[in-house]
TIDO-237416 format. One record per atom (N, C-alpha, C): residue in three letters; x, y, z. Coordinates in steps of 0.2 Angstrom, whole numbers, plus 5000, padded with zeros to 4 digits. Layout:
! TIDO-237416
ALAXYZ
...
END
This chain:
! TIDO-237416
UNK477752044756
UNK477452004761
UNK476751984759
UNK476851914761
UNK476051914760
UNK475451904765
UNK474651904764
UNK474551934771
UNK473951864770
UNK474051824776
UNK473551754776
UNK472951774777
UNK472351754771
UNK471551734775
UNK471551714782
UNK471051764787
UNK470751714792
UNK470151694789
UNK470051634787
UNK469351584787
UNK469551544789
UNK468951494785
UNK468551454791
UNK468751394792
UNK469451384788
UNK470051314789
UNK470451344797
UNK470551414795
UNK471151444798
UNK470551454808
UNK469851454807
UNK469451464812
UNK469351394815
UNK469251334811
UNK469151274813
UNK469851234816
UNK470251284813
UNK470951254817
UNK471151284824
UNK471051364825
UNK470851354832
UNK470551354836
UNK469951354832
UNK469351294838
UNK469851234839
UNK469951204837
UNK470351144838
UNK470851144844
UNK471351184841
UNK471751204845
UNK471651204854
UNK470951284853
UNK470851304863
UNK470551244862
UNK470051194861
UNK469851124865
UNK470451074867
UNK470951084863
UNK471451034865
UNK471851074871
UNK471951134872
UNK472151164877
UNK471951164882
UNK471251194880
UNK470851204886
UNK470751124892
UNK470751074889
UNK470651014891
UNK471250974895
UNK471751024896
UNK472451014897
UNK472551054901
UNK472451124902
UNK472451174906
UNK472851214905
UNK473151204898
UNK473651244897
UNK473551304890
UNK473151354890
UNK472651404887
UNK473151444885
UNK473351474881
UNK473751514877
UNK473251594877
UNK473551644874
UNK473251714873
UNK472851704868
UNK472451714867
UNK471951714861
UNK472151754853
UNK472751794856
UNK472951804850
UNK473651744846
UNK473951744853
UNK474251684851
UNK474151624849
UNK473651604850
UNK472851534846
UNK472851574841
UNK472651604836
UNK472451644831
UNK473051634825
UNK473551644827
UNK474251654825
UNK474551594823
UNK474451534828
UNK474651464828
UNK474151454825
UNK473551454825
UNK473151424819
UNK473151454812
UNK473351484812
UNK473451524803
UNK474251504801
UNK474751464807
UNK475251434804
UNK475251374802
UNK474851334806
UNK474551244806
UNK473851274801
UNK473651294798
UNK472951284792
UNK473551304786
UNK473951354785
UNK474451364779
UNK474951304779
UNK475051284784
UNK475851224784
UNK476351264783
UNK476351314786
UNK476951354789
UNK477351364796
UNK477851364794
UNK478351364802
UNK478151414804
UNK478251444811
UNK478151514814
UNK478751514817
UNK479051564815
UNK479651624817
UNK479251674825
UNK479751674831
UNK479251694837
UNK480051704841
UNK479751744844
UNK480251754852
UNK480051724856
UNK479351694857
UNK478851684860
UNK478951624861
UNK479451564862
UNK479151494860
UNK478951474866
UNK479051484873
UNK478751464878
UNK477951464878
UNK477551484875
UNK476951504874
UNK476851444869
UNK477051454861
UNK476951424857
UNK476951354855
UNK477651334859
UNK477751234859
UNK477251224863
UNK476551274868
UNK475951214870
UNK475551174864
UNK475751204858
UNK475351194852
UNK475651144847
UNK475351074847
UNK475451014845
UNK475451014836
UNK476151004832
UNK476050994826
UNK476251044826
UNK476551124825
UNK476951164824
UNK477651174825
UNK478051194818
UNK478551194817
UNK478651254820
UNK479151284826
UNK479451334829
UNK480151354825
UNK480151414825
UNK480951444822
UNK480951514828
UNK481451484832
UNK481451534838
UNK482151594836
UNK481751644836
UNK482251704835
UNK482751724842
END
């Protein structure tokens, strides 16, 4: 398994992300913003049980378990 950096691609992409949410009203958990942005800064699909949470977040590939 390999384990992703959080920096500061993967930090600037969720700032992105809560702005574009938050300005929507539609706010995610903060760990889930963390999670979506270390999938969109890698260009990796996310695998999730979660996807109602997740499709708020514009430009990520979902793979729904």
């Amino acid at each position: 398994m390999t384990i992703l950096p959080f920096d500061a691609v993967v930090n600037e992409k969720a700032v992105e992300i809560y702005q574009t949410l938050k300005s929507s009203g539609n706010l995610i958990e903060l760990r889930d913003l963390f999670i979506a942005a270390s999938a969109l800064a890698h260009d990796l699909p996310l695998a999730t049980l979660n996807v109602k949470h997740f499709e708020r977040v514009n430009g990520l590939f979902l793979v729904e378990l």
